[in-house]
C-alpha positions, 0 to 999 in steps of 0.5 A: 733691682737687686743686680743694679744695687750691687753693681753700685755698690761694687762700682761706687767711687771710695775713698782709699780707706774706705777701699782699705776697710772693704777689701782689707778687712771685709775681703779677709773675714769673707775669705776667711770663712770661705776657706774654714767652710772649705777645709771641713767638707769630706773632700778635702779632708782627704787631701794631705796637709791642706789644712796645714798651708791653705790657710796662710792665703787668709794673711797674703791676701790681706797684705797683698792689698794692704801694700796695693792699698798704701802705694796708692798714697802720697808719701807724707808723714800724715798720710803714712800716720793715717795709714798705721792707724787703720792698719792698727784698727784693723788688727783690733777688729780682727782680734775681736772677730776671731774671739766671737768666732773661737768661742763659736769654734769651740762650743758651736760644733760636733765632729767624729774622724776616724783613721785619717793620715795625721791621726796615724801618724800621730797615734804612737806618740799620743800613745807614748804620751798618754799611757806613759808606756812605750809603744810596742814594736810589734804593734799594729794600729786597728784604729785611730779617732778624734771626736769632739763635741762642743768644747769636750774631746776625745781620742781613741787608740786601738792597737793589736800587740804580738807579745800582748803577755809582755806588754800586760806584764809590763802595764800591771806593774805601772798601774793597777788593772782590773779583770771584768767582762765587758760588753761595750757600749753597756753601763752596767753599773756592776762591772767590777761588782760594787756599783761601779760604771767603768765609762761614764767618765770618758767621751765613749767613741761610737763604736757597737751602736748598731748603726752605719752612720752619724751626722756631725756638724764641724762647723757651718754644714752638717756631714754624715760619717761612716762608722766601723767597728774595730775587729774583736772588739764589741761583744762580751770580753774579758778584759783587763780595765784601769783608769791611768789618770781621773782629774776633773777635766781629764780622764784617761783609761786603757782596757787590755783585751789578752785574748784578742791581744787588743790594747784600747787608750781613750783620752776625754778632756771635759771643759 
């Protein structure tokens, strides 16, 4: 019964807007979906760029048949006229979907990437950007991530500095550090002795939690996501800490490990 209906259904005799409406609309937000479920599996996550072009067969496919659909028309000024409006009708039902859809976008998920090809290449500049300070050339990147949960982000940028008595000589005369000793994840309220919990105002990356793994759901499908620690950094340190910017929607604080010659930059934007 079931394969009957939708062979009726897919073989049923239609009128063009009607086909317009089906295949156009329809066929687009199916395909739509189809391609945003695809893009958040691991698998092609690895492949480079994919996001970047993929998801421009969503507007082809769409006025691919939409010009098949309208060369089946007899030119005349009404049937054009007809034809503009549904085009018209459509963009409006478009803008509607991608509203409910953007909203769910943004509130409905959870997602944790860690080292991927664009977040290292984007990581000097973000570092730049962030700390107003210039990125060391003698830097290497231990770690880049990007996580979000709902509408709230968060990046972290981990770096090993050669010349890291250069580089703290130059932050401290641009900000104002303090020495503490910090054992990360921990919300020691004591850190710098007067009752002050230095992480609860970032987005705090999932590093030293003692387990291998966390499950996210970017979009529609939960994944689970290896985790690694970045080397020398969880465990009691010495550290130099300093909040660069405390806004209500954003905070951005770097932690300078001289021993280690670690620099760590977070940045949490909070809806």
């Amino acid at each position: 019964m079931l394969m009957q209906a939708t062979k009726a259904f897919v073989f049923k005799e239609r009128s063009l807007s009607s086909l317009v409406w089906l295949w156009g609309f329809f066929g687009t937000i199916l395909l739509f979906l189809l391609i945003d479920a695809l893009v958040t599996t691991p698998l092609l996550k690895r492949i480079l760029y994919l996001e970047d072009w993929i998801y421009w067969l969503v507007p082809i496919y769409y006025f691919f048949v939409f010009f098949f659909s309208f060369g089946d028309i007899n030119l005349s000024f009404k049937s054009i006229l007809q034809t503009f409006f549904h085009f018209i009708g459509q963009i409006a039902a478009f803008l509607i979907f991608f509203g409910f859809w953007g909203v769910f976008a943004a509130f409905g998920g959870s997602d944790y990437q860690a080292n991927t090809y664009s977040l290292k290449q984007e990581a000097p500049t973000e570092f730049t950007e962030n700390s107003k300070l210039q990125y060391p050339s003698d830097a290497e990147l231990i770690h880049t991530s990007f996580s979000n949960w709902g509408a709230n982000v968060g990046t972290d940028i981990i770096i090993k500095v050669g010349d890291i008595d250069s580089f703290v000589n130059t932050a401290v005369t641009k900000y104002k550090f303090y020495e503490m000793t910090m054992d990360f994840p921990g919300h020691d309220r004591e850190y710098l002795g007067y009752g002050f919990d230095p992480f609860q105002g970032i987005l705090s990356p999932p590093f030293c939690s003692e387990t291998p793994t966390m499950v996210v759901k970017p979009r529609y499908f939960k994944v689970t996501k290896k985790l690694t620690d970045p080397e020398n950094f969880c465990g009691k340190r010495e550290v130099y800490y300093s909040e660069l910017k405390t806004e209500t929607e954003l905070s951005i604080l770097m932690v300078i490990f001289p021993k280690e010659g670690l620099v760590w930059l977070n940045r949490s934007d909070w809806f």
